[in-house]
N, C-alpha and C positions, 0 to 999 in steps of 0.2 A: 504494500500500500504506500504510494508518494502521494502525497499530500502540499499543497499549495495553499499558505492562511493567509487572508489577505484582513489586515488587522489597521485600523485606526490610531491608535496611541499606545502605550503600555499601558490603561488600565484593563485593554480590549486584551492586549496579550496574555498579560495576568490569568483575567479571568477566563480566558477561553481552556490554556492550556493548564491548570492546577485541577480540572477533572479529568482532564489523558493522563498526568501524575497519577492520580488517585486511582484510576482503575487501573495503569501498569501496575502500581504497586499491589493493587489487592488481587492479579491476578499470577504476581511474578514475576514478571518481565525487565529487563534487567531497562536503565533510561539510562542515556546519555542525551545534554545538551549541547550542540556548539556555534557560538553565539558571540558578538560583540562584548566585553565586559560590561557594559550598560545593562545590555537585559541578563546576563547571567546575576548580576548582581539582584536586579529585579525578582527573579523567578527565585534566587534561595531567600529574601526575604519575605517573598509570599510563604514560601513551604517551609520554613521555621525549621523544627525541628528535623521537620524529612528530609532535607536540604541532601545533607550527607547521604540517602540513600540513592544518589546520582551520581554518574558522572563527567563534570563541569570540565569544559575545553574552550577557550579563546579563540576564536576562528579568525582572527587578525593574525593570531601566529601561528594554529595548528591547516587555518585554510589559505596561507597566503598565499601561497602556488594550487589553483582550486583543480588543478590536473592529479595532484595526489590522494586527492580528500576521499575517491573512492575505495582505493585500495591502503592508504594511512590511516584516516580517520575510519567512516563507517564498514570500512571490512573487517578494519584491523578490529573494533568494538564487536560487532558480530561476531566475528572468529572465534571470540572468546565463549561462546555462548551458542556451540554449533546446533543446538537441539533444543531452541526455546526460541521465540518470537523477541524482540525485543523494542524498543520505543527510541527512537535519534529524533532530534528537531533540530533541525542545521540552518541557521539563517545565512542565507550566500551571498545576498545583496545590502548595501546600506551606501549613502548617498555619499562615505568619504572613500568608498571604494575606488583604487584605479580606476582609469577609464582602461589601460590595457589590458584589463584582466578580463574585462565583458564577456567575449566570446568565449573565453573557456571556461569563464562560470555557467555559463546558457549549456554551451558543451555536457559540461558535467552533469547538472540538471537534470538533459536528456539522458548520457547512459546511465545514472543511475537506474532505472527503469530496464534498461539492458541485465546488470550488473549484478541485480539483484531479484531478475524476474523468477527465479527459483526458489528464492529463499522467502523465510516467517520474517519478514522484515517491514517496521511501522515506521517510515522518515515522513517529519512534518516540516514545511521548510516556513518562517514566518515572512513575509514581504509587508513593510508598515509605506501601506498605498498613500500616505500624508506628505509624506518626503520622497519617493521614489518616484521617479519619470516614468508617463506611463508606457513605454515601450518595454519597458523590464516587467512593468505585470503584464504586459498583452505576450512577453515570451514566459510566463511563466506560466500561463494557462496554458501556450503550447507544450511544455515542456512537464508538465503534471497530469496526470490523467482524473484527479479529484482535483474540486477547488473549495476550498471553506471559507466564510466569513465567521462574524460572531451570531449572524444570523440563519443562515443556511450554508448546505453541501449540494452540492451540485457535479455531476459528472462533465468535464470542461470538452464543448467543442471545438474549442480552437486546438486542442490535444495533437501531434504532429508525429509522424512516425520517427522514433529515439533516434535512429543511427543516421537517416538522411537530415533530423534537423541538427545535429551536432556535426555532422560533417559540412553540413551548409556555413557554420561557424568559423568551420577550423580553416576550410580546403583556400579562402581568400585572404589570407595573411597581408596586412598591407605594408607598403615600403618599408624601410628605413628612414627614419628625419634627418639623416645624416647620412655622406654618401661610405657605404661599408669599405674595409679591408677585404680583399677577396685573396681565397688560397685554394686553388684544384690540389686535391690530395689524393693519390694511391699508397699503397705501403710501404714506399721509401720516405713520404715526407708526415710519417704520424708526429715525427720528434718536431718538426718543422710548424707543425697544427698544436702544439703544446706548445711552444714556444713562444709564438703568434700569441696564444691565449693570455699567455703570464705576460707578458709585454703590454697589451692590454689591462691587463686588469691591476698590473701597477701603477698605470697612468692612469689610472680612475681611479687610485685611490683607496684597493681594498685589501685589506688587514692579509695577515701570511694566512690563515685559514683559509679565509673563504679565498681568498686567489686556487691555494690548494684546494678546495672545492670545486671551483668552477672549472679548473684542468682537468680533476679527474672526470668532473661530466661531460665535457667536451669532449676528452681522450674514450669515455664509453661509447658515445655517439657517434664519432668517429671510427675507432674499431668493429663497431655493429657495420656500417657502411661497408669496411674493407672485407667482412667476411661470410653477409648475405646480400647484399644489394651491391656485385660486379666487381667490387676491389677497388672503384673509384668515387669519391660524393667533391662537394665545395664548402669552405668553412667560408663563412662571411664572419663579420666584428663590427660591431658602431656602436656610439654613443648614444640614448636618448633621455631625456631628462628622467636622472632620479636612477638610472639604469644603463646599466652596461650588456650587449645584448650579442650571442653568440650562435650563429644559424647554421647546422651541419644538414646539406641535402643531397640527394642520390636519386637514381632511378631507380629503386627496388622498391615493388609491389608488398603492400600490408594491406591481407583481408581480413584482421582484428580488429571492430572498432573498438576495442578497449585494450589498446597497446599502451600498455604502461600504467593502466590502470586498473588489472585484473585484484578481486580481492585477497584471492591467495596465489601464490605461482604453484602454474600447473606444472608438475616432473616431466610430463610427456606432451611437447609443443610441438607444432608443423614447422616446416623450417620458416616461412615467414615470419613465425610467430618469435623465434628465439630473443629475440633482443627485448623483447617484453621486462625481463628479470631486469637488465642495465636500465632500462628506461623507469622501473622501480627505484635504484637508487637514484639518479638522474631528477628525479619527483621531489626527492625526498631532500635535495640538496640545494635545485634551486629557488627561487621566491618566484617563479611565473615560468611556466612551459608550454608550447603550445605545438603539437606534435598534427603536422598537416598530412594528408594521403591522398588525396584526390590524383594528381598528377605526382607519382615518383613519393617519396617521402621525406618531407621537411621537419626538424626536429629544430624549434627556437629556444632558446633559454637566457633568461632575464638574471640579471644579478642585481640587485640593489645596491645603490651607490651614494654617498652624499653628492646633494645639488652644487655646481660649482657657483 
C-alpha cells in the first residue's frame, strides 16, 4: 500500500496520522518515520510516551540522495522484519528541497510501487499542499496509486505506470551550467578517471574523505563501464552551484528499473544486472545520483560542496 496525504498544516498531520500509530501498534507492526526534523519533532510530541516505540530518521540526511532511500532507508527497515507488514511515512518533498533533486525524488516515488509490489508493506508519504507547488502534488497523484486527505481516500487517476513515469524523469538529464571536463576512458586510463576526479574535487574544496568518497564512486562507475557495457564509457566533471558533479556514461543496455536501488542484493543477477551491488555503495556515498537508461547508460553523481 503507497499512500499519498495531502495535509494542510501540522495540526492536519498530527491528527491524521496518530490513528495509523495507534492501530500499527495494536496490531504489531513494526513504524518507522522519515521526515524533516520539524515534523519528527511534531509527531513524538503528539505520541508522548509511544514516541520511542518508532523509528525516527531525518530525511534531510538519511534521504538526501532520494536514489538510495529504497534500498537504505525502507528496504533496509523492512528487511529487518521479513514476515510482518510494517508502517514507513517518508515525507520526500518540502519546499527547501533542491530543485536538482526533483526528478529522482518523482523517480523514486514511482518505483517504490515496483520495489515493493510483493511485499506487507504500509508507506505513507505526507505532501503539506500549503507550501508545495502544485506540480509536485499533481506528480504525486501520478506516482501513488491511493491518495488521502484529512477528509477522504480516494483511489488516484492520475496514477501512471511506475517504471515509464520514472524513466520519463530520469532518461532527460539536463546540461551542465558549466561547460564539463571530458575524459573517453577504456582500461588503460581508469588511473587517469581517478585522477581527473581528485583534481576536481580538490579545487572544490572537499575534505580528504569525501574527495576519497567521490573517487571511489567514480572509480565503481567506471569499472562497471569497463567490464559490462564494451570496455569503453566518458567521464564528464563540472561545477554547479553548491555541487561538484561527476557523469560516467557508456553504451550498455540496463533492463533493471531499479538498478541501484534493489532492497536487498540478489546473489544470482543477469549480467546487465551486475553493477546493481556498486551502484548500492555509489547511493550510499553520494548526496544526489541520478542513474539514466533510456539511451546507453548515464550514471551522475552530485557531491556537495560549499558555495564559493
Amino acid at each position: 500500500m503507497h499512500e499519498a496525504f495531502f495535509y494542510r498544516d501540522r495540526a492536519a498531520l498530527s491528527a491524521a496520522l496518530l490513528p495509523r500509530f495507534a492501530e500499527a501498534f495494536a496490531s504489531g507492526q513494526p513504524v518507522a518515520v522519515v521526515a524533516r526534523r520539524s515534523r519528527t519533532e511534531l509527531l513524538q510530541g503528539a505520541l508522548g510516551s509511544d514516541a520511542g516505540r518508532v523509528r525516527w530518521l531525518d530525511m534531510t540526511r538519511e534521504g538526501r540522495n532520494p536514489t538510495r532511500l529504497i534500498s537504505g532507508v525502507l528496504g533496509r527497515f523492512a528487511g529487518e522484519y521479513p514476515d510482518r507488514r510494517v508502517l514507513i511515512v517518508g515525507e520526500p518533498m518540502w519546499p527547501e528541497r533542491p530543485r536538482a533533486d526533483y526528478a529522482a525524488v518523482v523517480a523514486h516515488e514511482a518505483l517504490i510501487n515496483v520495489a515493493f509490489a510483493d511485499r506487507e508493506l504500509s508507506v505513507v508519504c505526507p505532501y503539506e499542499v500549503s507550501t508545495l507547488p502544485a506540480h509536485v502534488l499533481q506528480d504525486a497523484a501520478r506516482t501513488h496509486p491511493t491518495v488521502v486527505t484529512s477528509e477522504d481516500t480516494w483511489a488516484s487517476l492520475s496514477y501512471r505506470d511506475p517504471v515509464d513515469l520514472a524513466m520519463s524523469f530520469l532518461s532527460d538529464l539536463p546540461e551542465p551550467e558549466s561547460v564539463p571536463e571530458r575524459l573517453t576512458f577504456g582500461a588503460y586510463e581508469l588511473a587517469q578517471v581517478r585522477q581527473l576526479v581528485y583534481a576536481h574535487a580538490v579545487l572544490a574544496g572537499l575534505d580528504s574523505s569525501r574527495r576519497d568518497d567521490l573517487v571511489l564512486a567514480v572509480n565503481e562507475v567506471a569499472t562497471n563501464t569497463l567490464v559490462h557495457a564494451g570496455g569503453q564509457g566518458v567521464l564528464r566533471v563540472w561545477r554547479e552551484t553548491g555541487r561538484l558533479v561527476c557523469e560516467v556514461s557508456d553504451q550498455g543496455q540496463v533492463n533493471d528499473p531499479l538498478i541501484g536501488r534493489h532492497p536487498t542484493p540478489v546473489a544470482s543477477r543477469a549480467p546487465q544486472q551486475q553493477g546493481g551491488r556498486g551502484l548500492l555503495l555509489v547511493n550510499e556515498i553520494c548526496d544526489l545520483v541520478q542513474i539514466a537508461t533510456a539511451s546507453g547508460t548515464t550514471v551522475r553523481m552530485h557531491m556537495n560542496v560549499a558555495d564559493d
